[in-house]
KOLLUM-945306 format. One record per residue (C-alpha): residue in three letters; x, z, y; residue number from 1. Coordinates in steps of 0.2 Angstrom, whole numbers, always signed. Example, Ala and Ser with C-alpha at 12.3 -4.5 7.8 and 13.67 -1.06 7.14 Angstrom:
<vexvos>
{type->ALA, xx->+62, zz->+39, yy->-22, seq->1}
{type->SER, xx->+68, zz->+36, yy->-5, seq->2}
</vexvos>
This chain:
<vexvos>
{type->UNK, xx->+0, zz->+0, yy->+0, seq->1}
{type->UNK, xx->+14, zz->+4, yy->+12, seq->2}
{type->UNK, xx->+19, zz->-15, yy->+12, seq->3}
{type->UNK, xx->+3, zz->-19, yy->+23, seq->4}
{type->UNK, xx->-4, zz->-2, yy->+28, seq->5}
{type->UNK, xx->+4, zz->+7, yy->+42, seq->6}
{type->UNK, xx->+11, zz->+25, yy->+31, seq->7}
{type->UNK, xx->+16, zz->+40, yy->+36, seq->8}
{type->UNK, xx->+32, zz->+48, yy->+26, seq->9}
{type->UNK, xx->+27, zz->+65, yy->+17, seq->10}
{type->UNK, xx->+43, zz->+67, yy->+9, seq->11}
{type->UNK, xx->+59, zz->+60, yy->+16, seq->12}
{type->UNK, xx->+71, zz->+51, yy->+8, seq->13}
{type->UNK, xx->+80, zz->+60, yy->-8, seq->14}
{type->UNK, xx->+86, zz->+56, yy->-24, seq->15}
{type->UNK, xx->+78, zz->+48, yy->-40, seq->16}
{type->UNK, xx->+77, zz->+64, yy->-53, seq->17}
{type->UNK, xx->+82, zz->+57, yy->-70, seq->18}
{type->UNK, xx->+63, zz->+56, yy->-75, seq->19}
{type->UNK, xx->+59, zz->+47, yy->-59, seq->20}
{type->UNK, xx->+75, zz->+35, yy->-63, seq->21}
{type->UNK, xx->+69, zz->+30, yy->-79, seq->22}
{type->UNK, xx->+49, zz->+30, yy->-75, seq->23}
{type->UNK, xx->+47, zz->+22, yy->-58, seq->24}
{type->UNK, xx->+53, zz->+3, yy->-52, seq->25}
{type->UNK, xx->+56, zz->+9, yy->-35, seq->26}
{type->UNK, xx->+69, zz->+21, yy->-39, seq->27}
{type->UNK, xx->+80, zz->+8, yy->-49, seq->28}
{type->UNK, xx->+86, zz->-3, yy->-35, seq->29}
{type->UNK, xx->+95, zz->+10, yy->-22, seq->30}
{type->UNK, xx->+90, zz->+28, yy->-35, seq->31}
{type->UNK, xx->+83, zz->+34, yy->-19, seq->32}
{type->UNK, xx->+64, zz->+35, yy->-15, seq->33}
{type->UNK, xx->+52, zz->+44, yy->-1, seq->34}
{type->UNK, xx->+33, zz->+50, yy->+0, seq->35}
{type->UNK, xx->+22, zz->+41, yy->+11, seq->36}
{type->UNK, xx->+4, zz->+42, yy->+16, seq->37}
{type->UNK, xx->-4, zz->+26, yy->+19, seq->38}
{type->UNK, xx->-16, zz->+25, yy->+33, seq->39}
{type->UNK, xx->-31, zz->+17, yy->+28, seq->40}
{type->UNK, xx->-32, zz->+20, yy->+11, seq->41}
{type->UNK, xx->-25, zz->+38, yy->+12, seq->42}
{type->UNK, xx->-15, zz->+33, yy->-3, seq->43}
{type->UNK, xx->+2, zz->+42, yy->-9, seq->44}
{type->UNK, xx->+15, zz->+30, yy->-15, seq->45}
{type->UNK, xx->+34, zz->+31, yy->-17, seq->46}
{type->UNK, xx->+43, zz->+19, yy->-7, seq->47}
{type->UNK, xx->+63, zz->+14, yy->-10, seq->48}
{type->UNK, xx->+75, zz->+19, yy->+6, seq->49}
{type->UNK, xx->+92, zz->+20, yy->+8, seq->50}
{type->UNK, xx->+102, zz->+36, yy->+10, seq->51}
{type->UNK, xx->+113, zz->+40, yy->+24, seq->52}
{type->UNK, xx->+126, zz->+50, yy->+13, seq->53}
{type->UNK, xx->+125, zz->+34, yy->+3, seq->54}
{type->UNK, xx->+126, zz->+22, yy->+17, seq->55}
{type->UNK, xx->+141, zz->+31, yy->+25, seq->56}
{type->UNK, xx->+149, zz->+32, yy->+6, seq->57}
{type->UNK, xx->+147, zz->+12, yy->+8, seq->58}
{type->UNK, xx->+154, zz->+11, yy->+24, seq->59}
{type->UNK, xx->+170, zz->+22, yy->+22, seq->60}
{type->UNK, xx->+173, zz->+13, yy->+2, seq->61}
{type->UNK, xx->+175, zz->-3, yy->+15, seq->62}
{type->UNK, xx->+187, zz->+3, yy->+28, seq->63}
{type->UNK, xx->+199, zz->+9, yy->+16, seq->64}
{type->UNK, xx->+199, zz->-5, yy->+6, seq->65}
{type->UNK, xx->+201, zz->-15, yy->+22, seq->66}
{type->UNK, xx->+216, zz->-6, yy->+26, seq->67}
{type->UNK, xx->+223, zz->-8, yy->+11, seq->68}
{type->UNK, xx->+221, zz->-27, yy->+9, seq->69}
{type->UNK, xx->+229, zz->-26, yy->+30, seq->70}
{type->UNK, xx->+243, zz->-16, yy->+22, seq->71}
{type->UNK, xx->+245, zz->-28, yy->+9, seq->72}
{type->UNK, xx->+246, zz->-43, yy->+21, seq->73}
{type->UNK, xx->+257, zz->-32, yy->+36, seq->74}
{type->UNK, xx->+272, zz->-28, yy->+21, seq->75}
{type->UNK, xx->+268, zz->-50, yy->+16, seq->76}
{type->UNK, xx->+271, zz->-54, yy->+35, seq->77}
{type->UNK, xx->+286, zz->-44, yy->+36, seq->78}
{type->UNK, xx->+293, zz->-50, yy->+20, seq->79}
{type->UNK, xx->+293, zz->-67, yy->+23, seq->80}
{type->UNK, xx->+300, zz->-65, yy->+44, seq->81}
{type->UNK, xx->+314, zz->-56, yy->+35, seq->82}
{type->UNK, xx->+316, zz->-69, yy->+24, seq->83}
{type->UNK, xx->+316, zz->-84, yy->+37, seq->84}
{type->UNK, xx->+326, zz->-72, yy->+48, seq->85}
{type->UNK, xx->+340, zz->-75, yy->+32, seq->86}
{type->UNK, xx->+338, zz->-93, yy->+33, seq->87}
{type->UNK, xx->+339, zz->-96, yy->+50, seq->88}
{type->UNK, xx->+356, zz->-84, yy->+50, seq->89}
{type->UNK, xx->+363, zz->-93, yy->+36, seq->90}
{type->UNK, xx->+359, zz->-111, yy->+43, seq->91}
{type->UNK, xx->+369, zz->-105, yy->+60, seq->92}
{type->UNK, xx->+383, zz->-96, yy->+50, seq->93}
{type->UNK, xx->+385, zz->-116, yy->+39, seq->94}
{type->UNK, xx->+387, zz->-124, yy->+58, seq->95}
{type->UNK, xx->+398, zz->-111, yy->+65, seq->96}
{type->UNK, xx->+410, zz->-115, yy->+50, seq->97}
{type->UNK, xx->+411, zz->-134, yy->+50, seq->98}
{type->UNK, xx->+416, zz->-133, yy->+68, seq->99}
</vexvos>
């Protein structure tokens, strides 16, 4: 009913008890659900939300592997502008001895 009712949430969002888990569709997809009220029917339903311990748990997994891949890349960079550095210094130290 919340899909084309307006609803009002009873219970905020929380996470899926193992009966819930197993029993109810909406808790499969995010294992987080809330109570609402529907308006017109005065229904209860279980709607699927998103938690913000979850959400942020998300967001942080993210960033560090983020900063790991730019750490990667940083010591690839510098490795090879060390290595072109020995190239260029070998090059010059080939002409300044068949002068």
């Amino acid at each position: 009913c919340w899909l084309v009712e307006d609803y009002v949430v009873v219970q905020e969002c929380a996470r899926c008890s193992s009966f819930q888990a197993k029993s109810m569709s909406e808790c499969r997809a995010t294992g987080f659900v809330e109570k609402v009220t529907c308006a017109n029917s005065k229904r209860e339903d279980f709607k699927r939300c998103r938690s913000a311990a979850m959400e942020a748990r998300g967001f942080w997994r993210f960033v560090g592997t983020m900063m790991c891949v730019a750490a990667v890349f940083a010591a690839l960079v510098v490795w090879r502008q060390r290595a072109l550095d020995r190239r260029a210094l070998e090059k010059v130290r080939k002409q300044i001895e068949s002068i």
